[in-house]
C-alpha positions in Angstrom: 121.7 153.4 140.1 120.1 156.6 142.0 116.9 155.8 142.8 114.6 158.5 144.7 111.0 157.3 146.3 107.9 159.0 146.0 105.5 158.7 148.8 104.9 155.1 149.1 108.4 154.0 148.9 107.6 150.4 150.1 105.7 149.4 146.8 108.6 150.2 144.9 111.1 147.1 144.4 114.0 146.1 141.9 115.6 143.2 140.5 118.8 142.6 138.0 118.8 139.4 136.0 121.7 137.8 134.2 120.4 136.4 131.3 124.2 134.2 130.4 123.7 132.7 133.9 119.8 132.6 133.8 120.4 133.9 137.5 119.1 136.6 139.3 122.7 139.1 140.0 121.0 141.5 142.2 117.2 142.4 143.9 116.2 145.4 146.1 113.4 144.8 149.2 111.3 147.4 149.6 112.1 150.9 150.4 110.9 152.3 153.5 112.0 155.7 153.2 109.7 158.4 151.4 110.7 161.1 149.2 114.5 159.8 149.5 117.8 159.7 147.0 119.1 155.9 147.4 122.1 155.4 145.4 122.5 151.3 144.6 126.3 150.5 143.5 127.7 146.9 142.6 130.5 145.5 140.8 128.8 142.8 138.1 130.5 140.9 135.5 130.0 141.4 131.5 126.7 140.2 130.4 123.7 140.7 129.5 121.1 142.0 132.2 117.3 142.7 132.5 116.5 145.1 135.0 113.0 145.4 135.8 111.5 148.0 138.7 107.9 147.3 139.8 105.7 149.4 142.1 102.7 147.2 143.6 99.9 149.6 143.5 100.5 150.2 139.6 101.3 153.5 139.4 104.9 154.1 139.3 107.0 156.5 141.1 105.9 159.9 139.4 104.0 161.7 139.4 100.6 161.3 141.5 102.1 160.9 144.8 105.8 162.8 144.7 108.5 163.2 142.5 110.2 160.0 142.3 112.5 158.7 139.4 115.3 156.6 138.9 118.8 156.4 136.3 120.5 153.2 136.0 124.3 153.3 134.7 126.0 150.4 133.4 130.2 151.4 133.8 129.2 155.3 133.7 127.2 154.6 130.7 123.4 155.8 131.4 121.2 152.9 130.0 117.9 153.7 131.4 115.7 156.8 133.2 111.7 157.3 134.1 109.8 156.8 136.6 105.9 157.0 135.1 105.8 153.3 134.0 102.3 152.0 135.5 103.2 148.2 137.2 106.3 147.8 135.8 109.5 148.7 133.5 112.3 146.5 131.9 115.0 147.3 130.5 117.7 145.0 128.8 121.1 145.8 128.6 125.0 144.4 128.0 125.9 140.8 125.8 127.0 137.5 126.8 129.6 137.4 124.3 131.0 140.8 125.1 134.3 141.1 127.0 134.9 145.0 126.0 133.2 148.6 127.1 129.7 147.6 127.8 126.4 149.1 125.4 123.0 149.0 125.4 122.2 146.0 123.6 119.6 146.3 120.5 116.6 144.5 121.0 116.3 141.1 120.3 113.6 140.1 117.4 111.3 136.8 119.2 113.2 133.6 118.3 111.9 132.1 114.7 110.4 128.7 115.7 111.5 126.0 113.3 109.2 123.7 111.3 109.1 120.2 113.8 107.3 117.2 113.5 104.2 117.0 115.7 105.5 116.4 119.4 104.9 112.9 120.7 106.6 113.3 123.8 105.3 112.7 127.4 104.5 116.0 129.5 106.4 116.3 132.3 106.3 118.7 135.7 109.3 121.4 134.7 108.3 123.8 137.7 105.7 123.9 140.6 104.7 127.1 142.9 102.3 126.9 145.7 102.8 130.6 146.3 103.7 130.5 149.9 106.8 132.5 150.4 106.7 135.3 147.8 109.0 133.2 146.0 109.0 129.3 145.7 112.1 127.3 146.2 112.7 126.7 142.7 113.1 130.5 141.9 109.7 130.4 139.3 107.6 133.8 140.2 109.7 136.7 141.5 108.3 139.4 144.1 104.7 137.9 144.1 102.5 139.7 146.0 100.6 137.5 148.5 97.4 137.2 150.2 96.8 135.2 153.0 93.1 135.2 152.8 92.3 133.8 149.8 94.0 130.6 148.8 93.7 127.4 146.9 95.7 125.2 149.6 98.3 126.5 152.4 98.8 129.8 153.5 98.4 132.3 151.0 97.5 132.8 147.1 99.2 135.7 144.8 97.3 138.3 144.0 97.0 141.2 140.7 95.1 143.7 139.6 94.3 146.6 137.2 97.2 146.0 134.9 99.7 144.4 137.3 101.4 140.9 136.5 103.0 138.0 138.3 105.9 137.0 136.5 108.6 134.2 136.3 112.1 134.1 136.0 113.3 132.6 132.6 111.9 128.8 132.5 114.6 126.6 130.3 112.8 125.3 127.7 115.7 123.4 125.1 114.6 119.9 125.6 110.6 120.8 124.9 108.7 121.6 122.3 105.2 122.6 124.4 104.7 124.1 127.4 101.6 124.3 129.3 100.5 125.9 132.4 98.0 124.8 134.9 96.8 126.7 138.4 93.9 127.5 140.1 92.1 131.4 140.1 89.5 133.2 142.2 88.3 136.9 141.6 86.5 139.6 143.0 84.7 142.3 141.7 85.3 141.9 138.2 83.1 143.3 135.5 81.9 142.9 131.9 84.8 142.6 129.8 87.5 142.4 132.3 90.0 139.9 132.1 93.0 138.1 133.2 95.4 136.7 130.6 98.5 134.3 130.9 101.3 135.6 128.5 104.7 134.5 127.4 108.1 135.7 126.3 110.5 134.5 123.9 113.1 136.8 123.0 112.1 140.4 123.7 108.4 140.7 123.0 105.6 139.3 125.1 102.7 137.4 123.5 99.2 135.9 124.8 98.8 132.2 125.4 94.8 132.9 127.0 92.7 135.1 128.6 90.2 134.5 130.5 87.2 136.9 130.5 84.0 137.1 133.4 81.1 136.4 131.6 82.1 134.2 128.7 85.2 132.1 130.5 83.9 131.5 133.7 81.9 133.6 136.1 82.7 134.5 140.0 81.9 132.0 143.0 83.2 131.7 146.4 85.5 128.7 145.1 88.9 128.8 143.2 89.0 127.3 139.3 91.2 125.0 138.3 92.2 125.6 134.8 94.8 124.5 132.3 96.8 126.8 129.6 96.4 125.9 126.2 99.9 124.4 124.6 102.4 127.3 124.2 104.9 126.1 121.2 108.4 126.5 122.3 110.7 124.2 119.8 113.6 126.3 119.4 113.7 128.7 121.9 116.3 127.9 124.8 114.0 129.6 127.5 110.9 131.8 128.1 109.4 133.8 131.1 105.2 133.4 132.0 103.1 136.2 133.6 100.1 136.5 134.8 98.7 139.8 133.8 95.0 141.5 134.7 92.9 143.7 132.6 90.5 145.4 134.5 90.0 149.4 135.5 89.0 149.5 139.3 91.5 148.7 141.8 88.8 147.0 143.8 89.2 144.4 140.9 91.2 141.5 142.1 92.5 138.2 140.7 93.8 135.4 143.0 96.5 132.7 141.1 97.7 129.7 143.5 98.9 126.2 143.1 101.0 127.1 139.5 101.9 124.0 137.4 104.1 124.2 134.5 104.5 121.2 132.5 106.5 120.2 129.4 106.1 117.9 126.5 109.6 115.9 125.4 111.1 116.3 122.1 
């Protein structure tokens, strides 16, 4: 991959997930460097990837503050280019059955979920983050950007804003047939009709679990919420990813997610 910065090169990070191993294969830190041509090279095995760059303010790396852009190559094949993506960019790439010349995969269509029974299953704790470390122990939201003075319990909370997400890895789902998602949430600033919603992936395409709008979902105080998701079907699917995603226009705008509880309900 050549990647070049613009002029805040430390918002700007990476990652490269392998979606046969359900394992992150490679991840950038931040850049420190403005204005500057990195070229990233490493020697993967066949598969199928998701690479996703992110820039923390939201704005991507062209074209309000330099000239920056990136082209990632998969065995001299160019797979993706850009750099005006807003908060983020994925791309997805290779196949886990494929042994030959890699291609850019097509896209996959969401998983059809089968007709089941209604669950009767106990929920269970799948995953936990307390949002401590950027990244908890168990791998569940990648490159969370933290804030150490606003926090639920311990030491810092995550936080988002206009249009930027916190997002998992991908959650294995096969024994399951709901998910839900508790945590707690504290904002700042926002206005009528902004919102925060909690959103899931199966497949390719992202869809909305629940949003939570100021005004008619709750309304600011000086304490966190605790809230809880409502159940996301998932009978079927081998794995999803959550995010946590804002909808507001002011960069002033913030949103505050800590102590993250994902829970499943047994076949």
């Amino acid at each position: 991959m050549l990647l070049k910065t613009d002029t805040f090169p430390q918002e700007t990070t990476w990652t490269l997930f392998n979606q046969c191993t359900n394992q992150y294969q490679e991840q950038s830190d931040s850049y420190q460097s403005q204005e500057t041509e990195h070229v990233e090279e490493y020697c993967i095995p066949f598969g199928e990837y998701e690479f996703t760059i992110e820039d923390a303010w939201g704005d991507g790396i062209c074209c309000g503050h330099g000239e920056g852009f990136y082209t990632l190559e998969y065995n001299g094949v160019e797979i993706k280019s850009g750099g005006s993506f807003g908060p983020s960019e994925s791309t997805t790439f290779g196949s886990c059955s494929s042994s030959g010349p890699p291609t850019q995969s097509p896209v996959l269509s969401p998983i059809t979920e089968s007709p089941v029974a209604t669950p009767t299953g106990p929920w269970e704790i799948i995953a936990t983050d307390n949002l401590e470390d950027g990244t908890s122990s168990d791998g569940l939201f990648v490159n969370a950007k933290l804030n150490f003075q606003y926090k639920s319990e311990g030491g810092s909370s995550a936080r988002i804003r206009k249009e930027s997400q916190l997002k998992t890895g991908w959650i294995t789902t096969t024994n399951y047939s709901e998910l839900k998602v508790e945590f707690d949430f504290f904002t700042q600033n926002l206005e009528d009709n902004e919102y925060f919603a909690l959103e899931y992936k199966i497949g390719s395409n992202w869809a909305t679990a629940n949003t939570w709008k100021i005004g008619n979902d709750f309304v600011e105080t000086e304490d966190f919420t605790n809230v809880e998701s409502n159940a996301i079907a998932v009978a079927g699917a081998a794995k999803l990813k959550l995010r946590f995603k804002a909808y507001n226009n002011e960069l002033n705008d913030w949103i505050f997610i800590d102590k993250v509880i994902v829970r499943g309900k047994r076949i």
